[in-house]
C-alpha positions as CSV (number, residue, x, y, z in Angstrom):
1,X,0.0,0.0,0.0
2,X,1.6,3.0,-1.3
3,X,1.8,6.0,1.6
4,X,-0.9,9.0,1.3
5,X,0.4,12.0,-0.3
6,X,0.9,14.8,2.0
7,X,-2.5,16.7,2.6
8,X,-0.6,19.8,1.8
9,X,0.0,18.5,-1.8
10,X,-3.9,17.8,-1.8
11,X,-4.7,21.2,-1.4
12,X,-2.7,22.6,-3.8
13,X,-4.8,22.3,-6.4
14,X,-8.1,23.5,-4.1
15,X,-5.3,26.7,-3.1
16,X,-4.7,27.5,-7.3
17,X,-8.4,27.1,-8.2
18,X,-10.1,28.5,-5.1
19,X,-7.8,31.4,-4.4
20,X,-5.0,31.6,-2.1
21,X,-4.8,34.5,0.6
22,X,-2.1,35.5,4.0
23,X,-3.8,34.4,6.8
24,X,-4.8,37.3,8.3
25,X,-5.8,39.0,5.4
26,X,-8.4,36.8,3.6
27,X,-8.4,39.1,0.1
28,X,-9.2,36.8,-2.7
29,X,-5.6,35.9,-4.9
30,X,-3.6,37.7,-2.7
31,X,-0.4,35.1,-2.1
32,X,1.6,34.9,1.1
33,X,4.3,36.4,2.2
34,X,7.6,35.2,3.2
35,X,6.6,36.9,7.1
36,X,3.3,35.0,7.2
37,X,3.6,31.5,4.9
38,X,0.1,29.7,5.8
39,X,-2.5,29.7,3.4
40,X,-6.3,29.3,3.3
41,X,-9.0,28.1,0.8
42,X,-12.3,28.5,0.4
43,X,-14.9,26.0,-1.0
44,X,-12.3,23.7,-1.1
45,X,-12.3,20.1,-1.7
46,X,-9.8,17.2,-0.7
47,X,-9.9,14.1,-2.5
48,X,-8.2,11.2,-0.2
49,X,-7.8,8.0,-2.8
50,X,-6.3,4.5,-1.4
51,X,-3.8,1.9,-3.1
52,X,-6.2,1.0,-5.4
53,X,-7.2,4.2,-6.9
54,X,-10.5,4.5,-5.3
55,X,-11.6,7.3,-3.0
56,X,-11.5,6.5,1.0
57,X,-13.0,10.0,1.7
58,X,-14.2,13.2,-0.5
59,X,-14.1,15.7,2.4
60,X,-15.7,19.3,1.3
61,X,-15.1,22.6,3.6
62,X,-16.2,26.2,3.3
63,X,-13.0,27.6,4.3
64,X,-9.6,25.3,4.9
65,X,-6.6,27.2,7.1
66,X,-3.0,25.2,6.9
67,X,-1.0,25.8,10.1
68,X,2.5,26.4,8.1
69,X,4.3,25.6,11.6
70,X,2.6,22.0,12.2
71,X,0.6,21.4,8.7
72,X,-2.5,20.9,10.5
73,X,-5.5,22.0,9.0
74,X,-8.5,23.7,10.4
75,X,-12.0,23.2,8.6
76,X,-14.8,25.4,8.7
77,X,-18.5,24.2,7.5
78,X,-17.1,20.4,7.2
79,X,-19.2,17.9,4.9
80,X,-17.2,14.6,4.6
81,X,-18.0,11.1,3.1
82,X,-16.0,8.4,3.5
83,X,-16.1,5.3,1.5
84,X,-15.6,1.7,3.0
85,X,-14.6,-1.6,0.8
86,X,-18.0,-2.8,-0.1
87,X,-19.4,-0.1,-0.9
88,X,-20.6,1.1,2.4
89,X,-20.4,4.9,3.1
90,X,-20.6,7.5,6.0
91,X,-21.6,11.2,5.9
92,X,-20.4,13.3,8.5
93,X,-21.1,17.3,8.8
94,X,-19.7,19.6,11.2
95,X,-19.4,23.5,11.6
96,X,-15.6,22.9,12.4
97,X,-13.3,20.3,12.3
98,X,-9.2,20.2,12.6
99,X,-7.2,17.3,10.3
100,X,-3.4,16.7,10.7
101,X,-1.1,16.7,8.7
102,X,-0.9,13.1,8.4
103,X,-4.6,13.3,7.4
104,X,-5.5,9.9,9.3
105,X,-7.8,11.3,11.7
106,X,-10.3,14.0,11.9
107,X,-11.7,15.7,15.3
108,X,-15.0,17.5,14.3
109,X,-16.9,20.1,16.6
110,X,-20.0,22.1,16.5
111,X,-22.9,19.8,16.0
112,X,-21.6,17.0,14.8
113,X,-24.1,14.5,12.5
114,X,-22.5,11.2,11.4
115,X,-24.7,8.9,8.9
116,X,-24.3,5.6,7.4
117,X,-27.7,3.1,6.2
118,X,-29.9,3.3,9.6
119,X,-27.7,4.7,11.6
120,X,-27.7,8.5,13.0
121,X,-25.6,9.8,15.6
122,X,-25.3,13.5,17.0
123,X,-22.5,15.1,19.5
124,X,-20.9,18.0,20.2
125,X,-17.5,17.0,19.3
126,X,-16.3,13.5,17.7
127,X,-12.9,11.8,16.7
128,X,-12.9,9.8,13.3
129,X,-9.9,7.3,13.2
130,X,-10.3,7.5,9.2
131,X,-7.4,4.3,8.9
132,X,-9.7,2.3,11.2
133,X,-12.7,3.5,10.7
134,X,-13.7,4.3,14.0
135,X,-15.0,7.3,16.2
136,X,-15.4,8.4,20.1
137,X,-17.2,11.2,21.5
138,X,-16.4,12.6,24.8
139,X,-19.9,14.3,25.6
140,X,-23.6,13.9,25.1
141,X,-24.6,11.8,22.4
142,X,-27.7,10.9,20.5
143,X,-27.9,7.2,18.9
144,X,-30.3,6.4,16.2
145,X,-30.5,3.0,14.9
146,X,-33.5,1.5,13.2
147,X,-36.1,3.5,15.0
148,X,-34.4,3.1,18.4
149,X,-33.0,6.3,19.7
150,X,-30.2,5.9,23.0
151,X,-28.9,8.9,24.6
152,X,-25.7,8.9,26.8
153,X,-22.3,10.6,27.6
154,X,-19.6,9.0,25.5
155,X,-19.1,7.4,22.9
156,X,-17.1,4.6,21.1
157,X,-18.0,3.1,18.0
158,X,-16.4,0.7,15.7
159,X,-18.8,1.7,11.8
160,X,-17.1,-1.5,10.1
161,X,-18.4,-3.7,12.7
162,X,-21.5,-1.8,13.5
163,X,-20.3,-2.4,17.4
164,X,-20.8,0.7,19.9
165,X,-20.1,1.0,23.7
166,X,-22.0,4.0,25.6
167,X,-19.9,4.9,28.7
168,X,-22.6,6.5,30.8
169,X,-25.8,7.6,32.0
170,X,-27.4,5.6,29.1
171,X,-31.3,6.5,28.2
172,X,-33.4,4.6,25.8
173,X,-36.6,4.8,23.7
174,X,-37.7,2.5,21.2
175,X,-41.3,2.9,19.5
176,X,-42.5,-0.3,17.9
């Protein structure tokens, strides 16, 4: 499996079609300086593709800032779907969301909605291990599966295997 390409090289082409401006002065097509080398985007989209070609996520933000120190990213407006082998996907939407540079995981705030088939779930902040393909949440969460609806604080979820553990004060409703 070949490595990914640097998420810096990913946005390059997002940067050169969507503008590129200094980070504190967000003027369309105006390039950084050599004082202040970080970039932003808006409307950008990253295309992450695996060994095969394919797409393992298509993840779309309103605006995308690189830290030029650390090349992590932060993400505003966040709509991301990530494709599985077998053709199973996940949607996941956020108002904000920070990606490092390795571009393995994602940590997503501002109510957070992750989808895939029957299952909904809602937080205020979530970690998506994108390798793995698994996610936790810290706080309050909302579980929706198949017309069952559990309520909790934390969360740890494995989507491959479709296995979750609630850590606490767990609340159920199901409606026939």
């Amino acid at each position: 499996m070949r490595a990914p390409l640097p998420l810096a090289a990913l946005l390059l082409a997002a940067l050169l079609l969507g503008g590129c401006a200094a980070s504190d002065d967000e003027g369309p097509g105006r390039l950084a300086t050599n004082d202040d080398p970080g970039y932003s985007a808006s409307g950008a989209e990253v295309v992450q593709t695996g060994a095969d070609g394919q797409p393992k996520y298509r993840l779309r933000a309103d605006k995308v800032r690189q830290d030029p120190v650390t090349g992590a990213v932060a993400l505003e407006g966040v709509d991301m779907t990530v494709s599985r082998p077998g053709g199973e996907r996940w949607r996941v939407q956020a108002e904000r969301g920070d990606l490092p540079s390795d571009a393995r995981r994602v940590t997503l705030q501002g109510d957070v909605r992750l989808e895939g088939g029957t299952l909904r779930i809602r937080t205020a902040t979530l970690a998506y291990d994108l390798d793995k393909n698994r996610v936790a949440a810290p706080g309050e969460v909302r579980f929706e599966m198949a017309g069952r609806t559990l309520e909790a604080s934390g969360l740890e979820a494995d989507l491959d295997s479709r296995q979750a553990k609630l850590s606490s004060r767990v609340h159920g409703r199901f409606t026939p």
